[in-house]
N, C-alpha and C positions, 0 to 999 in steps of 0.2 A: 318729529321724524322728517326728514328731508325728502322730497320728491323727486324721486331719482329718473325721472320719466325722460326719456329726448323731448327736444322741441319737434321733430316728423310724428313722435307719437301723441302727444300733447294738442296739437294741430288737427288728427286725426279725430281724435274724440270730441273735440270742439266742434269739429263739422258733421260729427256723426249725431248730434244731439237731434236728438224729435223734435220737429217744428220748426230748425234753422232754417230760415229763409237768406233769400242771396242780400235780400237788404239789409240784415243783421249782421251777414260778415262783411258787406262794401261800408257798412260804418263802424265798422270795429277795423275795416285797415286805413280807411282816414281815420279813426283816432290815433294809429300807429305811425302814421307818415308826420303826423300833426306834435307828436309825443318826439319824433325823430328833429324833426326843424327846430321845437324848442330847443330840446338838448344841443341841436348845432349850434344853435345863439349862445347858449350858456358858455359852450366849451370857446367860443371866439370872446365872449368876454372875461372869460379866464385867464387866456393868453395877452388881454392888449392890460389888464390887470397890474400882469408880472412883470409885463415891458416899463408900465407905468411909475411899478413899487423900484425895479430895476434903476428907473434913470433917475429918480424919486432919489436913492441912497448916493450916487453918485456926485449928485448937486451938492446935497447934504453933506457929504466927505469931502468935496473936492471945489465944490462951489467957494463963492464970496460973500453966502449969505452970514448975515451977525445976528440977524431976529425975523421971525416970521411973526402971523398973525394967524391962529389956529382956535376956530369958534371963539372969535374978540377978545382968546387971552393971548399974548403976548411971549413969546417963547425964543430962548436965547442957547440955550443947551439943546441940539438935538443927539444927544448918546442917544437917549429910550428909545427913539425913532429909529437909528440905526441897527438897533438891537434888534427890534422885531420886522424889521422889512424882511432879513432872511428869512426867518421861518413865517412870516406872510406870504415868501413867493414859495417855501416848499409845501406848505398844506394848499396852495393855491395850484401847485403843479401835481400833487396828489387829488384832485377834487378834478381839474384836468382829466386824470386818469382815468378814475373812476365814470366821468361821462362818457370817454371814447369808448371805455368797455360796455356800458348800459346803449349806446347806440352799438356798435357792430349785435346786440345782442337783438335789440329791436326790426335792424336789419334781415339776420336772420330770420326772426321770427314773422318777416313781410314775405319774406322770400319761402319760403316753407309754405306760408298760408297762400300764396301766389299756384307753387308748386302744385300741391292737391286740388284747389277750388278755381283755378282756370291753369289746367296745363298748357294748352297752345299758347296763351301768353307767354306763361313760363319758358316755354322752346323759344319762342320770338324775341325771347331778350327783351323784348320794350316794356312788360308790368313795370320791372326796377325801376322807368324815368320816374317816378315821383320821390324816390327815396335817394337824395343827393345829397354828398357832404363837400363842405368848400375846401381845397386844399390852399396854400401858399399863392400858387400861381394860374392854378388850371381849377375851375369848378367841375368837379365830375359828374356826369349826368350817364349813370349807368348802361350799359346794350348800347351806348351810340358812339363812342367812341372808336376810331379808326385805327389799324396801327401801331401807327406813326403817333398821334397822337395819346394814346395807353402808353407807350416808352416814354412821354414827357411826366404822364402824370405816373408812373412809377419813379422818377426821378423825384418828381415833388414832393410823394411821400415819404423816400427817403430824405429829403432834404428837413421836412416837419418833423419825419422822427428825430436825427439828429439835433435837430433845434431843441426839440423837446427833451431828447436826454442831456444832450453836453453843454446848452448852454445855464442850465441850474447848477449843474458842475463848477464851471467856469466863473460864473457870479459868485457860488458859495467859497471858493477859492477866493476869489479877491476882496467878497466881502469881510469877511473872519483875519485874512493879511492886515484890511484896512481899521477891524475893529480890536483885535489884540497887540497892534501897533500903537494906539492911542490910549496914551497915558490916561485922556482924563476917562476912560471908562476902565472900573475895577474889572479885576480877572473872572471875581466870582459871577460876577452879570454876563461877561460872554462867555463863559462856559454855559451855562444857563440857559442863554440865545442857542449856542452852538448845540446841544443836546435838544434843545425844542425841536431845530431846522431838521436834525438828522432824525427824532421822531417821526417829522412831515415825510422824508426822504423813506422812511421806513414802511411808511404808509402806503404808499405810490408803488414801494417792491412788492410790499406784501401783494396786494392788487393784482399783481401783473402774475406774479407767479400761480394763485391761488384761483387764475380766470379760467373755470372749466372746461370752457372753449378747444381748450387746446390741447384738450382729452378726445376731443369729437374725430 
């Protein structure tokens, strides 16, 4: 059975337990903040990942390569490679997905535990500085931003959103152009490819649509 509870009440019972001491919840929110940074690593090497698989296929199609050297065997054909870098960058931009949701969610759940177990923090905006996520251009560092400076970093979010929706778009467009154009790979193999990528692609909706959040 599902646990239908919010996180304010979740939070609440958590701190209502007998014998919570203030040291029991100051390291249960550094493991939170601690559990938030990984996750930011992961999701920045997700992205330099896709960049990589990205210029990766490019070379590959359009390069002057005739043979590599791939764990000391020697490889002259790369279709197979072609084939699955799409749907490496689409389960890589569903896996993506899936950490920015598990951080806004950790987030919350700092900020809740913030809320109840030192409100004046909470009113003072400053608990948040520990919980920060890097954007494109601007590192955000919660309650301290001015402004003038919060309109840049809404602009950089929209600019990462975008990136992150249109440009899987855009690649899976050109890559499929560039893999059912080429004779030497059978139809049957990129359709194949192309149903794996659009599974990834499926994944990544599912996710977004299905993130209770946005119930709250």
């Amino acid at each position: 059975m599902v646990n239908e509870r919010s996180v304010a009440e979740r939070v609440e019972l958590f701190l209502a337990q007998e014998g919570m001491e203030r040291e029991d919840v100051r390291v249960y929110m550094t493991g939170l903040r601690e559990s938030f940074e990984n996750l930011n690593r992961k999701i920045d090497r997700s992205f330099l990942s896709v960049i990589l698989a990205c210029a990766i296929f490019v070379l590959l199609s359009h390069g002057n390569l005739t043979e590599a050297e791939i764990f000391n065997v020697k490889v002259q054909d790369f279709s197979m490679f072609r084939l699955l870098i799409p749907v490496f960058v689409s389960l890589a931009i569903a896996r993506a997905i899936s950490i920015s949701i598990a951080m806004m969610y950790l987030e919350e759940l700092y900020s809740e535990l913030l809320r109840q177990w030192m409100p004046k923090w909470h009113e003072a905006e400053l608990g948040m500085v520990p919980m920060s996520a890097g954007g494109f251009f601007i590192y955000v560092i919660p309650g301290l931003l001015d402004e003038q400076t919060a309109k840049w970093r809404g602009k950089d979010f929209l600019v990462q959103f975008l990136a992150l929706v249109l440009s899987p778009i855009l690649f899976g467009v050109y890559a499929y152009a560039s893999i059912f154009t080429d004779d030497k790979i059978g139809v049957g193999w990129a359709v194949l490819s192309l149903l794996l990528t659009l599974g990834g692609v499926a994944v990544g909706l599912y996710q977004v649509v299905t993130d209770k959040r946005q119930d709250d």
